[in-house]
LOBA-203326 format. One record per atom (N, C-alpha, C): x, y, z. Coordinates in steps of 0.2 Angstrom, whole numbers, plus 2048, in hexadecimal, padded with zeros to 3 digits. Layout:
<pts>
XYZ
...
</pts>
This chain:
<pts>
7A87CF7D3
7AD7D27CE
7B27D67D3
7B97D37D3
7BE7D77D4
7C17DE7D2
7C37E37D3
7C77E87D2
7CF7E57CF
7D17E77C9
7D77E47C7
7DC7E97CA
7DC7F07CC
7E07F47CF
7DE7F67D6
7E27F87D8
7E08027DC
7DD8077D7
7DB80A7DD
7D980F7D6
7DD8137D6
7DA8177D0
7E081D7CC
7DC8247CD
7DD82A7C8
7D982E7C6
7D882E7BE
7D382F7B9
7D482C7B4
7D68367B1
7D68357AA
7D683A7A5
7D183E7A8
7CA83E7AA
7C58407AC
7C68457B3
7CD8427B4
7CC8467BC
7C98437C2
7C683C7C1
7C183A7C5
7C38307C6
7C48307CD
7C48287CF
7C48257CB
7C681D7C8
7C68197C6
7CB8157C8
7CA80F7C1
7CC8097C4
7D18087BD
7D78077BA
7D98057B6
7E18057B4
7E48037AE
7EA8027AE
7EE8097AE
7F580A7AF
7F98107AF
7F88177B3
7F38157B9
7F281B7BC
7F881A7C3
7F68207C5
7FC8217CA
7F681E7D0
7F781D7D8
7F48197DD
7F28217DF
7EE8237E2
7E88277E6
7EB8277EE
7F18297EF
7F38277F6
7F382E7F8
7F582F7FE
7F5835802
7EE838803
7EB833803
7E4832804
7E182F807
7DB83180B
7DA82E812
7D282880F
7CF825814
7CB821813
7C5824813
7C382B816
7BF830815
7BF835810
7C583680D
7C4839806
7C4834800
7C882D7FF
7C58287FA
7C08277FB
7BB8277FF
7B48287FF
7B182C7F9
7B08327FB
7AF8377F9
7B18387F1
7B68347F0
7B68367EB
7B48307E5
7B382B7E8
7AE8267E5
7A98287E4
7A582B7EA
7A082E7EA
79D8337E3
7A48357E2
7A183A7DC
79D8357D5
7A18307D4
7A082D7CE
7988267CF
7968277D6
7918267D7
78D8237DD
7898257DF
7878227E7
78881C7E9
78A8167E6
78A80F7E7
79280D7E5
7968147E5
79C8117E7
7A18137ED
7A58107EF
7A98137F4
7B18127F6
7B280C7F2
7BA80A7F2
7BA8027F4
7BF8027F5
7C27FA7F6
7BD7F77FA
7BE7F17F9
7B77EA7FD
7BD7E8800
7BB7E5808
7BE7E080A
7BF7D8808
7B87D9804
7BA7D2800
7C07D37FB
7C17D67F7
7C77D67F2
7CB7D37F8
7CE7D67FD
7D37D2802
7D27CB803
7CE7C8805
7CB7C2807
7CB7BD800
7CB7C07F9
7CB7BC7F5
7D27BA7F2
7D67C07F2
7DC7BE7F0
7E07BC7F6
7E07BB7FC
7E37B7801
7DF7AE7FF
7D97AD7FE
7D67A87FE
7DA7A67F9
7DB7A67F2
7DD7A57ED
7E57A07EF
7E87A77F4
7EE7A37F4
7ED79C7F7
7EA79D7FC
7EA7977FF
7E87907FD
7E37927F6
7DF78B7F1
7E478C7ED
7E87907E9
7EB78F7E4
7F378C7E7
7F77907EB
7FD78D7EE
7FD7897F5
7F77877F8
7F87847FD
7FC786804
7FC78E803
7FF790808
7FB79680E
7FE796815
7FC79E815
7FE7A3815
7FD7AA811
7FF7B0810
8017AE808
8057B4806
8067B37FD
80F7B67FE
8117B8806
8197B8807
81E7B3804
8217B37FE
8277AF7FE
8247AD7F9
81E7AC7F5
81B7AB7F0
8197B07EC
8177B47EC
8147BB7E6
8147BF7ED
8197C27EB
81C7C77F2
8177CE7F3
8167D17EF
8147D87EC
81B7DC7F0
81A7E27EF
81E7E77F0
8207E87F9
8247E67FC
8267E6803
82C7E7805
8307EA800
8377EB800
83B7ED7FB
83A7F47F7
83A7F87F6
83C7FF7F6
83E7FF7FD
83E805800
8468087FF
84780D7FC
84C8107F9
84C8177F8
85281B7F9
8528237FD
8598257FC
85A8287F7
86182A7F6
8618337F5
8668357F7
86883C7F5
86B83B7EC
8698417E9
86D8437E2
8738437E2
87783F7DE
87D83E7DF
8838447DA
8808487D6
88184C7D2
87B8517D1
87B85B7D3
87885E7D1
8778617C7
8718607C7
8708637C0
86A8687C2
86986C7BC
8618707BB
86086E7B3
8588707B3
8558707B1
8538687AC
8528647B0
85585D7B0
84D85A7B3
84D8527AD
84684E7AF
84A8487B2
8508497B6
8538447B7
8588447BF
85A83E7C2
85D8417C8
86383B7C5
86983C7C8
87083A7C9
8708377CD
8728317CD
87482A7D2
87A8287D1
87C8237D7
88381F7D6
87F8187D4
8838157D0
8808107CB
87E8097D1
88180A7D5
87F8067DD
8768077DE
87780E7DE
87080E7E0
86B80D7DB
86B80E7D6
8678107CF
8668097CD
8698047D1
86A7FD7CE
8637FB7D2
8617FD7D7
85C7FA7DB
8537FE7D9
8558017D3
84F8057D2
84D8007CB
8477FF7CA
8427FE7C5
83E8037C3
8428027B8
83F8067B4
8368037B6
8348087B5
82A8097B6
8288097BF
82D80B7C1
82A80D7C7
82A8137C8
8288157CF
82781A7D0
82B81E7D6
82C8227D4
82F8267DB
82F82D7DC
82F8327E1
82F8397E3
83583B7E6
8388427E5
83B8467E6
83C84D7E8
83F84D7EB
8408567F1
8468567F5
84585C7F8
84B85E7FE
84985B803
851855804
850852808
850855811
84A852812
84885581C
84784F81E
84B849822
84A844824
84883E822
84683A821
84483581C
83D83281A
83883681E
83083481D
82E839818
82B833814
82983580E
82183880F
82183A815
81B83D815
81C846817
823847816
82684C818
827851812
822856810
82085B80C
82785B808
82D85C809
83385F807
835859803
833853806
83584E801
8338497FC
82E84F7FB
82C84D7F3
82A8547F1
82D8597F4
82A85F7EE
82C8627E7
83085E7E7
83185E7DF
82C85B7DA
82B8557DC
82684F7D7
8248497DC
81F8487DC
81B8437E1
81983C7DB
81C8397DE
8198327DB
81882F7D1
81F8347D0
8218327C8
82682B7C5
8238297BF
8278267BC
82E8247BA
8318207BC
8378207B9
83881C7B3
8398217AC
83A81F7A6
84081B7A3
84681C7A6
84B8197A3
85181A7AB
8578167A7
85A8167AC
8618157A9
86581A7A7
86C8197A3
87381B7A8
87881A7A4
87D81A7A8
8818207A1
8828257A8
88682B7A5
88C82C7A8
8918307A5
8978317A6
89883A7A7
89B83A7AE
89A8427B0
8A28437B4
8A68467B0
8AB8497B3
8B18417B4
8AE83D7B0
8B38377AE
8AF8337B6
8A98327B7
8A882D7BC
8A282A7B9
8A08247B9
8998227B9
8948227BC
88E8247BB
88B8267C0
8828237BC
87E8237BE
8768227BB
8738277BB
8708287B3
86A82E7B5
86282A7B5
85F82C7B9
8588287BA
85382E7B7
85182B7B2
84D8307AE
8458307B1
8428357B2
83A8347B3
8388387B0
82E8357B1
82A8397AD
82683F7B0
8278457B0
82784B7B4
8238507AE
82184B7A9
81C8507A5
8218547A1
8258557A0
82A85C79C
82B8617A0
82A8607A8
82C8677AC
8338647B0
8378697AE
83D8687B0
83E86A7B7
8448687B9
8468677C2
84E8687BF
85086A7CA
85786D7C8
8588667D0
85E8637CF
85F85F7D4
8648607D7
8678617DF
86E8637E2
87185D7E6
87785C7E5
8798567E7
87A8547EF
8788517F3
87684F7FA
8718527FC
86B8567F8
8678587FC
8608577F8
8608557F1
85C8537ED
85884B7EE
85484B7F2
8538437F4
84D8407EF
85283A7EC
84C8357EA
8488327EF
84282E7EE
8408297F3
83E8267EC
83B8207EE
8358197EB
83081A7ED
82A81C7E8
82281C7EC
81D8167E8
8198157EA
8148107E8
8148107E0
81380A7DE
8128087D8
80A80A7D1
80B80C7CE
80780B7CB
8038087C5
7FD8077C6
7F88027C4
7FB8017BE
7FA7F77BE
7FD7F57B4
8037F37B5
8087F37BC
80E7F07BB
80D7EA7B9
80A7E67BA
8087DE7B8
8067DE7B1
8027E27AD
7FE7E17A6
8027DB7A2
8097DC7A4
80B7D879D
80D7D07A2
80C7CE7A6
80D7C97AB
8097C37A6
80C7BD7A4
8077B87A0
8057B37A6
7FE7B47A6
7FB7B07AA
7F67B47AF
7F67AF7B6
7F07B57B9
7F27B67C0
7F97B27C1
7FE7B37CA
8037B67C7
8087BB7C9
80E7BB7C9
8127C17C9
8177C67CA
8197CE7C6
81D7CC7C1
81D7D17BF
8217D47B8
8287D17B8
82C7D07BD
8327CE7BE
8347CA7C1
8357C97C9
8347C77CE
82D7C67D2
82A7C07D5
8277C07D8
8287BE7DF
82F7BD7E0
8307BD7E5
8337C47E9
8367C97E5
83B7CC7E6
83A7D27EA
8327D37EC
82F7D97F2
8307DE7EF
8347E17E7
8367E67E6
82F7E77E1
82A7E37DF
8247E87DA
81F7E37DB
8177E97DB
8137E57DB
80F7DC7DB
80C7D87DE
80A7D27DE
8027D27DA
8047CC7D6
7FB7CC7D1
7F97C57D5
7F57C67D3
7EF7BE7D6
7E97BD7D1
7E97B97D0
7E27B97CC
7E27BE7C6
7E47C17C4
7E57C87BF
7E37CD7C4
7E57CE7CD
7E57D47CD
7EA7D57D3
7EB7DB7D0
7F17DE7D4
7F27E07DB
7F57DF7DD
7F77E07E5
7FD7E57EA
7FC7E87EF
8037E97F1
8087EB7EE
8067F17EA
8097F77E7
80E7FB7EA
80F7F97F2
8157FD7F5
80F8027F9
80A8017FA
805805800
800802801
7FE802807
7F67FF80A
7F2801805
7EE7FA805
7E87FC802
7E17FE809
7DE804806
7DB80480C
7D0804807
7CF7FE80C
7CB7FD80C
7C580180E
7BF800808
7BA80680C
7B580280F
7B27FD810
7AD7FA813
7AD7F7819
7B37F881B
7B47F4821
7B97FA824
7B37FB82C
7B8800832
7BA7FD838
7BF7FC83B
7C17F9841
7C07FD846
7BF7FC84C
7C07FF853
7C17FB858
7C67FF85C
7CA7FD862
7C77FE868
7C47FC86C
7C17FD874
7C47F8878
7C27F987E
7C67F7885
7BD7F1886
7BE7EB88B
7BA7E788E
7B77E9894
7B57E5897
7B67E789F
7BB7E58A3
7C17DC89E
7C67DD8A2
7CD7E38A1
7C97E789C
7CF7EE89C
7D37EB896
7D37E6892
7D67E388D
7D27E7884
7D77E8882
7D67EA87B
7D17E8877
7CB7E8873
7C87E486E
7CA7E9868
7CC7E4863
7CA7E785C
7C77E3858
7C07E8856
7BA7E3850
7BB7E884A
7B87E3847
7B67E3840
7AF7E483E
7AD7EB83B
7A77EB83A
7A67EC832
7A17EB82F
7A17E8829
79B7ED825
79A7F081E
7947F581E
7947EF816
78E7EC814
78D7E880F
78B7EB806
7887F0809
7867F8805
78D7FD803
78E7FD7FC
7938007FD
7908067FD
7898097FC
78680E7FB
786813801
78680D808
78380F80F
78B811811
79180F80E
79680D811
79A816815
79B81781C
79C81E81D
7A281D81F
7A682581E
7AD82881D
7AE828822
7A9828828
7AB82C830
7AB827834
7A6823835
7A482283C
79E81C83B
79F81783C
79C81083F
795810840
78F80F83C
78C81183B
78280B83C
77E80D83B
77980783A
77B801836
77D803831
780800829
7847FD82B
7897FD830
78D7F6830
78B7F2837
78D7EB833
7907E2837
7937E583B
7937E4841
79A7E2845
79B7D9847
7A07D7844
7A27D2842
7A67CF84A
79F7CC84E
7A07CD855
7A47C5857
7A47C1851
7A77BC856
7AE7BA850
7B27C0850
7BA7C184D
7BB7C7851
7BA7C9856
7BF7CD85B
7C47CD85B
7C87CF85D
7CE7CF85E
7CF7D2867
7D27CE86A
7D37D0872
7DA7D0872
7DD7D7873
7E67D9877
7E47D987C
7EA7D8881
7E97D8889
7EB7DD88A
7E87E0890
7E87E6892
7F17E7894
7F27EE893
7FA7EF893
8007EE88D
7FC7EB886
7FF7E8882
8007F187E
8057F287C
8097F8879
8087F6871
8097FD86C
80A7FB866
80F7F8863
80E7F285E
8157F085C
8127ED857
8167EB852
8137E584B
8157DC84F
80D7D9850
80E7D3850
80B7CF84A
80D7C784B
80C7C7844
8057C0845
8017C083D
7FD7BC83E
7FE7B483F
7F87AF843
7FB7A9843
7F67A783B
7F17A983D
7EB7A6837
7E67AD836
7E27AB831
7DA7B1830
7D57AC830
7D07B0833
7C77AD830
7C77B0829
7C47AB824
7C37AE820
7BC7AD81E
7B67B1820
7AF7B1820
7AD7B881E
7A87BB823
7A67C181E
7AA7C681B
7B27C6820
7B87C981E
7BF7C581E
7C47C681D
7C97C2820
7CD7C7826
7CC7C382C
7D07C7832
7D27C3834
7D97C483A
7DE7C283D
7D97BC841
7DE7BA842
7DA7B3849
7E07B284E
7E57B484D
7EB7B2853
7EF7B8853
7F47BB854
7F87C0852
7FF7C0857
7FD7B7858
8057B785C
80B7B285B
80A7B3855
80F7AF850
8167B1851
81C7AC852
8227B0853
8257B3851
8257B584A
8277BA845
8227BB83F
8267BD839
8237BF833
8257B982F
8287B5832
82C7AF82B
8267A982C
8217AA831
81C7A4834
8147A6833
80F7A2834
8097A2834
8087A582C
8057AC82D
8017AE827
8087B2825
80E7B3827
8137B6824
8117BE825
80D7C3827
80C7C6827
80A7C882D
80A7D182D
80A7D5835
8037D8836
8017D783C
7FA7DC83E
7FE7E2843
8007E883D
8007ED841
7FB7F184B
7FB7EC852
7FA7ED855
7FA7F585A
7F67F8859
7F580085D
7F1800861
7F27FD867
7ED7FD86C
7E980486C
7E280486E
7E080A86E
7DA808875
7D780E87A
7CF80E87C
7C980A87B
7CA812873
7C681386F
7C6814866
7C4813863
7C881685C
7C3813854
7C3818854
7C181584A
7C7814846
7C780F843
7CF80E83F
7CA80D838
7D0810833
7CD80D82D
7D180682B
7CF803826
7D37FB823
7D67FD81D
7E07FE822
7E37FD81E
7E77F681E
7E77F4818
7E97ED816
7F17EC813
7F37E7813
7F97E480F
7FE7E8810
8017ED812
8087EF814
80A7F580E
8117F580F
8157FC809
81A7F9809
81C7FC805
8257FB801
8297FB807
82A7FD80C
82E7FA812
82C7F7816
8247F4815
8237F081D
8277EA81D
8297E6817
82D7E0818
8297DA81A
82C7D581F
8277D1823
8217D3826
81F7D8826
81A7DA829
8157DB824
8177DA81E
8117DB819
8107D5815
8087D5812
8067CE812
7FE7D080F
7FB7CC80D
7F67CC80A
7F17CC811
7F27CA817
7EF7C881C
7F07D0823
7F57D1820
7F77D9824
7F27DF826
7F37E082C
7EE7E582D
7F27EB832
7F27F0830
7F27F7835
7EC7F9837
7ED7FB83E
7E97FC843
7E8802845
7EE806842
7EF80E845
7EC812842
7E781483E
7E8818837
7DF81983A
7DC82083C
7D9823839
7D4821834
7CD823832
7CB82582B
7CD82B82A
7D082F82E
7D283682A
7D8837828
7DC830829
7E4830828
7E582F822
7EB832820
7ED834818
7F4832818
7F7830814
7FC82F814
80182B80E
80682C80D
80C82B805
809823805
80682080B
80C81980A
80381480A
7FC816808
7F681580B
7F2818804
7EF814801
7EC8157FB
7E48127F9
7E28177F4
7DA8147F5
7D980F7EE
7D680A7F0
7D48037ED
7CF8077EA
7CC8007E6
7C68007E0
7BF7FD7E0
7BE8017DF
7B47FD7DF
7B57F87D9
7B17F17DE
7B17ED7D7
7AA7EC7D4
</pts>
């Protein structure tokens, strides 16, 4: 059984899996843990197989590899504007009908005083983190047209100042697809990178990594002084731990990965995956992103290193994101806007 979402928080205040929640992001792979954990010893979050089977899918279903250029999910999205007219006490920001054009009623976005443009950047979203946008009309202010974007902020009003009031775009929440007839496809566009991808009835690529709990990766050096990165695999989700690589897991010793020693970080991209106990990379020296699996293996040379598995990309990876995409950089203690915790299925 697959998980049909990421998970949310329910009514209960407590992890889950369901429609209409907002995504569990700014949260790292050791605290999704734990918060599985509350609702019962034998949970912990996302399976690496959920990955492996909706990659599979495309492959039996579209004869292709990667789901790039066919059920995009969210990879281009990425959109950041200052307030174009100051109001108070207001569930609403002011755009120019240009910008306001690229935004989709039911998604989601946050707001603050703009400090640079990383949405990880406390000031730009301290107004409202990760709200709905309810409507989206065209209003007339001092004889010019302009958009107001309406969100849902619960009833608590906000005051917004024009060039310093900054919108961004954040990940999707659960249920964009519900009304999708069928069991491939989005709500609108399934080409169009701009909202989440379905497969099989479940959703994908909501504009953040999904970050997987059962699989930890680690970076070492060989003896020719060359990079390895494995895949180690815990089968238990009970056994499955937040820190550290442990009795309880496979190392999945013949899918290594070897970078040559002196290789720097950069996104390359994949040629193919093994698809057996997990799906991982097999080539990652594909010309670009428009070839092979269509998608990027965030490569971070390291010594040494525990990484957690963050999968599929965000709203700005672009050709870099793919059903087959991997980052390599990211901590199990890393938190972050753009890196979200998946679903026990």
């Amino acid at each position: 059984a697959h998980p049909k979402y990421y998970a949310g928080i329910g009514a209960d205040g407590r992890i889950t899996c369901g429609t209409g929640l907002a995504p569990v992001n700014r949260t790292s792979h050791q605290t999704g843990i734990s918060k599985w954990r509350a609702r019962g010893a034998q949970y912990s979050g996302a399976s690496g197989s959920l990955v492996k089977f909706l990659d599979a899918m495309v492959r039996l279903k579209y004869g292709r590899k990667g789901n790039s250029g066919k059920i995009e999910g969210c990879t281009s999205y990425n959109y950041q504007y200052t307030v174009a007219v100051s109001e108070t006490g207001v569930e609403r920001v002011i755009l120019t009908k240009e910008q306001a054009a690229n935004l989709l009623v039911g998604s989601a976005v946050m707001l603050g005083i703009q400090s640079g443009s990383d949405r990880n950047t406390a000031s730009n979203y301290s107004i409202f983190d990760g709200k709905l946008i309810t409507a989206i009309e065209t209003v007339n202010i001092d004889g010019t047209d302009y958009s107001a974007v309406y969100v849902d902020n619960g009833g608590t009003k906000f005051d917004t100042e024009a060039g310093k009031s900054y919108l961004s775009t954040s990940p999707y929440y659960s249920g964009w697809n519900d009304s999708v007839l069928g069991r491939d496809g989005s709500r609108y566009s399934p080409t169009s990178g701009k909202e989440p991808g379905m497969i099989q009835g479940v959703e994908f690529m909501n504009g953040s990594y999904l970050i997987v709990s059962d699989e930890l990766w680690q970076w070492s050096t060989d003896e020719n002084g060359d990079y390895n990165f494995d895949c180690f695999v815990c089968e238990d989700q009970s056994k499955v731990s937040g820190t550290a690589i442990t009795e309880d897991y496979k190392k999945l010793t013949a899918l290594t990965m070897v970078i040559p020693k002196g290789t720097t970080g950069k996104w390359t991209y994949i040629e193919d995956t093994a698809i057996s106990d997990v799906e991982w990379p097999l080539g990652i020296d594909a010309s670009g992103s428009g070839v092979g699996c269509k998608a990027g293996f965030g490569c971070s040379p390291a010594a040494s290193g525990v990484r957690a598995g963050w999968c599929w990309g965000n709203l700005n990876n672009g050709g870099n994101a793919g059903l087959a995409c991997r980052n390599s950089n990211n901590s199990v203690g890393d938190a972050n806007w753009n890196g979200s915790v998946g679903s026990t299925g």
